[in-house]
N, C-alpha and C positions, 0 to 999 in steps of 0.2 A: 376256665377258672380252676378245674381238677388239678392242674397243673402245679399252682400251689399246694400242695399239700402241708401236713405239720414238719417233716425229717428239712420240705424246702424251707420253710419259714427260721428254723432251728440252723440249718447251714450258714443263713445270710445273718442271725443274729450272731452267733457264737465264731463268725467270722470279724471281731469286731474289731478290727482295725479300723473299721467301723469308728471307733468309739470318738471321742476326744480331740485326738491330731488331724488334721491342723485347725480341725473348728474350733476346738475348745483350746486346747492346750497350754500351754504356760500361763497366760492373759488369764485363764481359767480359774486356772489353780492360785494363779497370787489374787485374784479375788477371794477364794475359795478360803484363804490363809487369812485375807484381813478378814472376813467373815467369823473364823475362828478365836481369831486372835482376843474378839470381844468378850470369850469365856473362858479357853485356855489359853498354855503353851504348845503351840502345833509348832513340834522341832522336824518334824518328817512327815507329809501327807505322802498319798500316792494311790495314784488308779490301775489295779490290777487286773487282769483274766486269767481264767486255767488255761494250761497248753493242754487238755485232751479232759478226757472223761474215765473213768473217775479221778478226782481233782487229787492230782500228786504234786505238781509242779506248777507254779505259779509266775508269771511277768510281769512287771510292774511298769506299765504304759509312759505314764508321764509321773516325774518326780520333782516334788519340791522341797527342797531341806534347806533349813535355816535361812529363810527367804529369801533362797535363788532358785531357777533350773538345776536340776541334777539328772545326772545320766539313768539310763536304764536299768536295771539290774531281773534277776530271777532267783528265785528261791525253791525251797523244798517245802509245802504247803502244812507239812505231817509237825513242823520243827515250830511252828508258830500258831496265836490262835484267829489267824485268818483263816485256814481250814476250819473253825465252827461258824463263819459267816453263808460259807455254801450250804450250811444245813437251813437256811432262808431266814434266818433273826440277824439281826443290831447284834454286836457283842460292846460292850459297855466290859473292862477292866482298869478300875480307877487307878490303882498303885497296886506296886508289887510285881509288874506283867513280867520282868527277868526269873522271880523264881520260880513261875509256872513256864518259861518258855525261854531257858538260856540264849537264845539264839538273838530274843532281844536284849540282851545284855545294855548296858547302858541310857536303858527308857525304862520311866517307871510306870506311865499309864497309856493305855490302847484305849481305841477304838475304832469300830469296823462296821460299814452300813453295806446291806449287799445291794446288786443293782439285777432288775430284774429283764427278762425280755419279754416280746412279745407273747409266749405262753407259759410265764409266770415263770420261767426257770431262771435260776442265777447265772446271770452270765458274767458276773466280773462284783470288783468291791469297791468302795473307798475307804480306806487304811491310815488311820492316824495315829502318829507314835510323839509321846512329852516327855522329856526328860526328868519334867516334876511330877508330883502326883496331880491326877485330878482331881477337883475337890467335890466341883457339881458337874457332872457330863451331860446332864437330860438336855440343856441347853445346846450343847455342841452337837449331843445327836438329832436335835432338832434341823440343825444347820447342815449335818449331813443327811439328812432326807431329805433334805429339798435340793440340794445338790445332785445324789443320785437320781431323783424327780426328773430334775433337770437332762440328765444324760438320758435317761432311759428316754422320756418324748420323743430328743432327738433323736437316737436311734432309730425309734418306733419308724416317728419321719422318714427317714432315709431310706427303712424297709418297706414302710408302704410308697415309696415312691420306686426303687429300684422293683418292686413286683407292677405297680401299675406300667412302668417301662417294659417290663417283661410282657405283663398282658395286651398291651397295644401292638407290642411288636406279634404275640402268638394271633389275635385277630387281625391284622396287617395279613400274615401269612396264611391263615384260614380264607378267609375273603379271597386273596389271589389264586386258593387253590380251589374255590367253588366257584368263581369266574371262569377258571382253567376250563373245569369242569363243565359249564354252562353251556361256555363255549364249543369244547367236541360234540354235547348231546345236540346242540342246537343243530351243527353241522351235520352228525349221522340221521339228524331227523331229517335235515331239508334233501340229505343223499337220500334216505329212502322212499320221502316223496317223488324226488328226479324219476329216481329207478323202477318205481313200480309206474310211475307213469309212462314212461318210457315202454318199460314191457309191454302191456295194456297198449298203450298205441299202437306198434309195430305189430304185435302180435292180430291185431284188427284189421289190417291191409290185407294179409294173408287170407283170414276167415272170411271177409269180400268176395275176397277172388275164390276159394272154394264155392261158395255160395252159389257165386257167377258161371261155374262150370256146372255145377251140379243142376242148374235148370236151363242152361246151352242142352245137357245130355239128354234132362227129358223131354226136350223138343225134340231132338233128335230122333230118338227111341219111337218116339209118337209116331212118325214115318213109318219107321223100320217094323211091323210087327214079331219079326225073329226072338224068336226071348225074351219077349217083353218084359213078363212080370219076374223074372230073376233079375234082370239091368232097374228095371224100375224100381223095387225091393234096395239094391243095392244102393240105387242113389238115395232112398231116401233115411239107407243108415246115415249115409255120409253128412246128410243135410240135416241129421238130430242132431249126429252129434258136434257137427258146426256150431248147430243153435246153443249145445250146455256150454261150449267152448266161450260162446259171443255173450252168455248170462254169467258166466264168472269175470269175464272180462269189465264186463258193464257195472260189476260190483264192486272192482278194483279200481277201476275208475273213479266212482262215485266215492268212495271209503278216500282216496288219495284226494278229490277237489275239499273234503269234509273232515277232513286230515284228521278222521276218528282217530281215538286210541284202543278202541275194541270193536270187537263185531257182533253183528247182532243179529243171531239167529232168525229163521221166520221156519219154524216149522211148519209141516204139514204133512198131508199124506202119502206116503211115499212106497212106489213098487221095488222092493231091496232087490229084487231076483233083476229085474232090467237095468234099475243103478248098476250092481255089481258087472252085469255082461257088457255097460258102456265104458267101465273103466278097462274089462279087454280090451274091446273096440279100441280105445284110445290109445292101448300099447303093442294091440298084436303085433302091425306092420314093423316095428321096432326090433320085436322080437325075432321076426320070424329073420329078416333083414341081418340077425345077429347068429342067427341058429341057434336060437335059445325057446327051450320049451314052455309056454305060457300055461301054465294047470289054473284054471279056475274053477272051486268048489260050486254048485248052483245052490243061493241058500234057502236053507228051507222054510224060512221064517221069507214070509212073502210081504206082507204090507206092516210099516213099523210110521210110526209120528216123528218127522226129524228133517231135517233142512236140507234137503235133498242136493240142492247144490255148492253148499260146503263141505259135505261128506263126499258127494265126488272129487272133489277138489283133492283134501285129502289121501284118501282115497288113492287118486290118480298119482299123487304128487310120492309117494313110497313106492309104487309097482314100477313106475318110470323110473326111479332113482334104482331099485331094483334091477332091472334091463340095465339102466345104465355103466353102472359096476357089475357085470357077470360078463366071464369072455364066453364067448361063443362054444356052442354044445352042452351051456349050463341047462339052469331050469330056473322058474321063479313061479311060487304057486300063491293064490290066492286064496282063502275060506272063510265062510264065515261060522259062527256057531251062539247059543244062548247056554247061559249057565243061569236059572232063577232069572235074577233081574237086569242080568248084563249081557250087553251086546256083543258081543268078542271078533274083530276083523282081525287074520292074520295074514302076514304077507314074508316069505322064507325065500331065498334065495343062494342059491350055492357059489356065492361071487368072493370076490376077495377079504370080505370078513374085515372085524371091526378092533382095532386094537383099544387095551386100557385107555388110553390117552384119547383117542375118537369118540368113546362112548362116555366121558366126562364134559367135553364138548358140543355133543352131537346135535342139539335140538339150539343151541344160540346161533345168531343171524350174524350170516357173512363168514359162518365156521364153515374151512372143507378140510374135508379128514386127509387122511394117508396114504389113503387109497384114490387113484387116478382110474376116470371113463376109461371104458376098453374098446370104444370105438372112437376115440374122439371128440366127444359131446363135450359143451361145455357146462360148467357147474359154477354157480353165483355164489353157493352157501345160505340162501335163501329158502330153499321149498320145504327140510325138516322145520325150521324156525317157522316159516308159516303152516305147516301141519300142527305143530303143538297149541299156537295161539287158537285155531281153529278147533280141534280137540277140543281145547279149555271154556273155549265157546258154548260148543253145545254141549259142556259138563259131564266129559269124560277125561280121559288119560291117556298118554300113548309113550310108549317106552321100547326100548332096544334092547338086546340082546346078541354075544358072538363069542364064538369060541377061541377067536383070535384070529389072526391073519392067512386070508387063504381057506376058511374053514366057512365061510359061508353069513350070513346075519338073516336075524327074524324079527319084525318090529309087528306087536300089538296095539290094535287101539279099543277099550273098553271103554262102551259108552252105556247109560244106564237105557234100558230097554222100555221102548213106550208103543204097544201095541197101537194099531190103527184100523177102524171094525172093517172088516169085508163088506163088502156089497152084491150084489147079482144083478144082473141086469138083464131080461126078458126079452128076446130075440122071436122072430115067429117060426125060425125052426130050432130054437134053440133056447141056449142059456148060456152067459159064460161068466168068468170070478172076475 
């Protein structure tokens, strides 16, 4: 509806060609004549408009003289006194109108009704010239208001029908472009159900079969007494961290059959010093496979209240992407730190670095930067778009940082900090936190 505005309403009025031809036109006006004729001598009517603003030059639409059709003509607005009609009154000049305005030479009385538009402005006149005097005009001006009456409606008409045309056609075209619209979200949503379901499946065969080797080994082991407890230690890293690998899985899952739109935390109490060593675990072999040095800081803030395995997720999903764009010989360090009431993870890596354009993008789904894996790995554009939603989850932030290309990137995530009480637990030779 904005779309109309006043300059639009004003354009279609003052465009008034509008006016008259061929609705009204001659048939019009010889009514318009015998109408008059019952109080004057109407030797020359005529319906005018200005050609521009301010009214210099006038054209006179449709002409009736001496009760025929008469052609067109135009004037100079300043030479006659149809220029005091656009100041919005009737001019009424019974006799005499040549000596105030030579230009009507040969007429002795005027009269001039203005016609108005849809926001009260003049946009045209009706002009009548007597060779006689007139003796009483209130009558004739009577006849010509209800004449201009008459035109101005139809106007009005025509404008509120040419804008309702406008409007059906602008909602016509709104409509097909929120359909448009409808349409791609519907399909990137039903894509992203596919895809994470997808992931989440396949990714579940593999975690299986780890599973399936990891206690084939401690059968094994169980025979062999040789190194026991360093082989059996090791499998049962492998077998934690299958298990966080198979509970974020099972959450992906579940979030994709319930096709939430947000996630929803379940904090609890949580060891930050073991999360942080499992998100190693989860990238050393990556790393080491790259020759790239893995630094993880041990944090010193030990038990925090927080969703333990969406923060790995996270977590995971930046130091892996880290390995993934660093060539070989780099570094990628991990820390964490408190400042008052904030969590602070940072994750830095000396890889190919982030240009202007990456980091205005970086955190939307399906975005991949400029920068290509330097070993091959593939990237969906998926895991910063899911670290942010997750972030936002459990009511914190995370953002990036790069000096540009080749120079390396650092992503933060602040989360607000919710301590989680220690315990001790009373051993018979001992104690431990």
């Amino acid at each position: 509806l904005e779309t109309f505005d006043l300059a639009h309403r004003t354009q279609i009025s003052s465009d008034f060609a509008l006016m008259i031809s061929p609705e009204l036109g001659t048939a019009y006006m010889s009514q318009l004549a015998l109408a008059l004729r019952a109080s004057i001598d109407a030797d020359l009517i005529f319906i005018a408009r200005p050609d521009g603003h301010p009214v210099r030059h006038l054209s006179a639409l449709v002409v009736h003289e001496d009760g025929t059709p008469s052609e067109r003509f135009s004037y100079e607005a300043a030479e006659t006194p149809c220029r005091e009609v656009y100041d919005g009154q009737a001019v009424s000049i019974p006799c005499a109108v040549a000596r105030a305005f030579p230009a009507e030479a040969g007429y002795e009385g005027y009269l001039g009704m203005p016609i108005n538009g849809p926001n009260d402005e003049v946009i045209g006149h009706i002009a009548v010239l007597s060779r006689n005097p007139i003796p009483d005009p209130s009558a004739a001006l009577e006849t010509l208001k209800l004449a201009a009456r008459r035109i101005e409606l139809d106007e009005h008409a025509k404008i509120d029908a040419a804008e309702r045309e406008c409007l059906i056609r602008e909602l016509q075209d709104q409509g097909a472009r929120l359909e448009r619209r409808h349409r791609e979200l519907h399909a990137a949503n039903e894509f992203k159900t596919r895809l994470l379901g997808m992931i989440a499946h396949d990714l579940r065969n593999p975690l299986t079969a780890i599973l399936s080797q990891v206690e084939l080994l401690e059968k094994l082991i169980a025979r062999d007494s040789s190194d026991q407890d360093r082989l059996l230690g090791r499998c049962q890293k492998i077998s934690a961290t299958a298990d966080l690998m198979s509970g974020l899985i099972t959450r992906t899952l579940d979030q994709v059959r319930s096709d939430t739109k947000s996630l929803t935390p379940e904090p609890r109490r949580t060891d930050l010093r073991t999360l942080v060593q499992n998100v190693a675990d989860l990238n050393i072999e990556r790393a080491m496979h790259k020759g790239i040095t893995l630094d993880v800081t041990p944090s010193e803030i030990r038990y925090v209240h927080v969703d333990p395995d969406l923060l790995l997720e996270a977590l995971d999903n930046l130091v892996n992407n880290a390995v993934k764009y660093t060539q070989k010989g780099g570094s990628v360090s991990l820390s964490v730190s408190k400042n008052r009431d904030i969590l602070a993870f940072r994750i830095a890596d000396t890889g190919q670095g982030l240009s202007p354009s990456d980091l205005r993008c970086l955190f939307q789904r399906f975005q991949t930067v400029s920068s290509k894996p330097t070993d091959g790995e593939v990237s969906l554009g998926l895991g910063l778009a899911n670290v942010e939603e997750i972030v936002s989850a459990l009511g914190g932030t995370v953002s990036a940082e790069s000096d540009g290309k080749g120079k390396g990137s650092t992503f933060r995530i602040l989360l607000p900090f919710h301590p989680a009480k220690s315990y001790t637990i009373h051993a018979m030779q001992g104690s431990a936190e």
